[in-house]
C-alpha positions as CSV (number, residue, x, y, z in Angstrom):
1,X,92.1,176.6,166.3
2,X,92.2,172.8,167.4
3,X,90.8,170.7,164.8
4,X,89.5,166.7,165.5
5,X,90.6,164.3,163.2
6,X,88.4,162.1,161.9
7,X,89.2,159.3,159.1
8,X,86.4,158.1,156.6
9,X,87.0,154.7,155.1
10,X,85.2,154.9,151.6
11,X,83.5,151.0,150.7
12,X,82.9,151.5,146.6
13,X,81.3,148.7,144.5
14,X,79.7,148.7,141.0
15,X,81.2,150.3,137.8
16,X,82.2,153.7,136.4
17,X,78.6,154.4,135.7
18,X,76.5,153.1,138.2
19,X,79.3,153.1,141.4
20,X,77.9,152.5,144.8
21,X,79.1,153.6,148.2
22,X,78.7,151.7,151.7
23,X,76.5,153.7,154.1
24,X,74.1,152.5,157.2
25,X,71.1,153.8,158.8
26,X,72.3,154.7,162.6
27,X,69.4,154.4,165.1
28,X,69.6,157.5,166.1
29,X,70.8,159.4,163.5
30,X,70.4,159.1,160.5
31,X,72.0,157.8,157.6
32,X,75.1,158.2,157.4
33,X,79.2,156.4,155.7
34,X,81.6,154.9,158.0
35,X,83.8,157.5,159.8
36,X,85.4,158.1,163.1
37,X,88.0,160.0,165.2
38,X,91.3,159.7,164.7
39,X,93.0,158.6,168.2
40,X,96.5,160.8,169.2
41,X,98.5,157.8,169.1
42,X,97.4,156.3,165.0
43,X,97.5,157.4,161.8
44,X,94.3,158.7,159.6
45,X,95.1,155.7,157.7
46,X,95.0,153.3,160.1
47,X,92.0,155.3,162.0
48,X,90.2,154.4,159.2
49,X,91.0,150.8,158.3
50,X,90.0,150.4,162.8
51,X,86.4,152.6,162.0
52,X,85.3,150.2,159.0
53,X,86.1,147.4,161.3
54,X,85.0,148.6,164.2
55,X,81.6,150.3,162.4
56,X,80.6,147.5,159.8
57,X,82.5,144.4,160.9
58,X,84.6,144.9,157.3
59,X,88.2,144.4,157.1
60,X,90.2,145.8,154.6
61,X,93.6,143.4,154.0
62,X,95.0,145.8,151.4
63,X,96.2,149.6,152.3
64,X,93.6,152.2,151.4
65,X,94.4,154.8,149.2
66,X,94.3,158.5,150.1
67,X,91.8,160.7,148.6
68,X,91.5,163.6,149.9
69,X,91.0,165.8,153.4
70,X,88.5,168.5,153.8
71,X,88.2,170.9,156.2
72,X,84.7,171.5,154.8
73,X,82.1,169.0,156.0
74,X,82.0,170.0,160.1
75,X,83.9,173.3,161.2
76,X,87.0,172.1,163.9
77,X,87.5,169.2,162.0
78,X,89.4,167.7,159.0
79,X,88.1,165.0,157.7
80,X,90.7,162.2,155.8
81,X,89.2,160.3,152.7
82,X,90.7,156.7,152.1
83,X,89.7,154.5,149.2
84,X,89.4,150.5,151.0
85,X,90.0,148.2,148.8
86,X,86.9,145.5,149.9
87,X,85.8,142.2,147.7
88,X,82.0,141.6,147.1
89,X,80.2,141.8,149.7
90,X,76.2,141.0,150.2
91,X,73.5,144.0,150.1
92,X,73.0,144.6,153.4
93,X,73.7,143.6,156.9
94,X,73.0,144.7,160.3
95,X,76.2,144.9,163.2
96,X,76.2,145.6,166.4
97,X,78.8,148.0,167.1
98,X,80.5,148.3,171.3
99,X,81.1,151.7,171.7
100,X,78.9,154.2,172.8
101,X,76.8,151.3,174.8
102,X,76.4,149.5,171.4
103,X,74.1,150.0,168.3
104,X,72.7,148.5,165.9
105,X,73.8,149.9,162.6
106,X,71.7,148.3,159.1
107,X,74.4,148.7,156.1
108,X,73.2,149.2,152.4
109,X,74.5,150.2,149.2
110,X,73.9,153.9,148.4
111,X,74.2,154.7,144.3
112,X,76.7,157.8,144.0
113,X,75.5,160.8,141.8
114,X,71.5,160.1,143.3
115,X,71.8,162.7,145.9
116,X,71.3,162.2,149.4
117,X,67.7,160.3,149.5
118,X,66.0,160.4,153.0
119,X,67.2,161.1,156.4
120,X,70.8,161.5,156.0
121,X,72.7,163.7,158.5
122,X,74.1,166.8,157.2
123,X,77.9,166.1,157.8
124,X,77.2,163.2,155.1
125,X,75.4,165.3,152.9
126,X,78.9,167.2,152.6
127,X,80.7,164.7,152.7
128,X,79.0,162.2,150.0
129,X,79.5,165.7,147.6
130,X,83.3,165.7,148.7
131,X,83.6,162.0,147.5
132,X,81.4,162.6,144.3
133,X,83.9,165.4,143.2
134,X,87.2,163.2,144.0
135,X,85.3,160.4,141.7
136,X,84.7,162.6,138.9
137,X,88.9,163.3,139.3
138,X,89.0,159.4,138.7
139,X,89.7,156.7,140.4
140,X,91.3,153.1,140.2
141,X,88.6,151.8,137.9
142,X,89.3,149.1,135.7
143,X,87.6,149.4,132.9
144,X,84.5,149.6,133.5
145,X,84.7,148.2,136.7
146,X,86.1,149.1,140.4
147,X,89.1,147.4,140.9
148,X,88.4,144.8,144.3
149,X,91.6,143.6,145.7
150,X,90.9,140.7,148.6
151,X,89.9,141.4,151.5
152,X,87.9,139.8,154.2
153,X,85.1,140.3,156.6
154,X,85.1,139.6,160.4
């Protein structure tokens, strides 16, 4: 079986307790964390690093950190995890995305360990478990607090 690459840049913010993940409302949708497919010619990595800028208007300046691949969230497809490294950024924001004749996509700050609230789409649902279980594994907290390298927004 052919399986379709798709790379998920994981935005956290907040501390060990109460961490957060970046997610947006698609118009048409659902709700729903950055992801996209990984083109024949790139790396997951850099798949990733081109979806968050591509999806949210974020750029990561730092390399993201692997966490994981799943096979589980949508059948034909793996799915690559990377931790982006991201500074403070506000609450929310709406971008207009080009590709598939442009959307509008509203961001927010969805608390890990809640559950799914409202109308997410399903391959989220798994895949918001999958990143849950890879934080309870640990992560590169600091402290308290999730270590924020620079970065920058376009």
């Amino acid at each position: 079986m052919i399986h379709i690459r798709k790379a998920c840049p994981v935005v956290l913010r907040g501390s060990t307790k109460n961490p957060e993940i970046l997610a947006f409302e698609h118009p048409l949708a659902g709700r729903q964390i950055v992801k996209g497919t990984v083109k024949a010619v790139e790396s997951p990595v850099a798949a990733a690093v081109r979806e968050l800028a591509e999806e949210s208007g974020v750029v990561a300046v730092e390399s993201p950190l692997l966490l994981g691949q799943s096979g589980e969230i949508v059948e034909g497809q793996v799915w690559w995890f990377f931790l982006c490294p991201i500074p403070d950024l506000v609450d929310s924001w709406s971008f207009r995305t080009t590709d598939d004749g442009g959307h509008e996509f509203r961001f927010f700050w969805h608390p890990l360990g809640d559950g799914p609230v409202g109308d997410w789409h399903p391959p989220f649902v798994r895949a918001l478990a999958f990143i849950e279980e890879a934080m309870m594994l640990g992560w590169p907290w600091k402290g308290d607090e999730y270590d924020q390298p620079a970065a920058r927004t376009a």
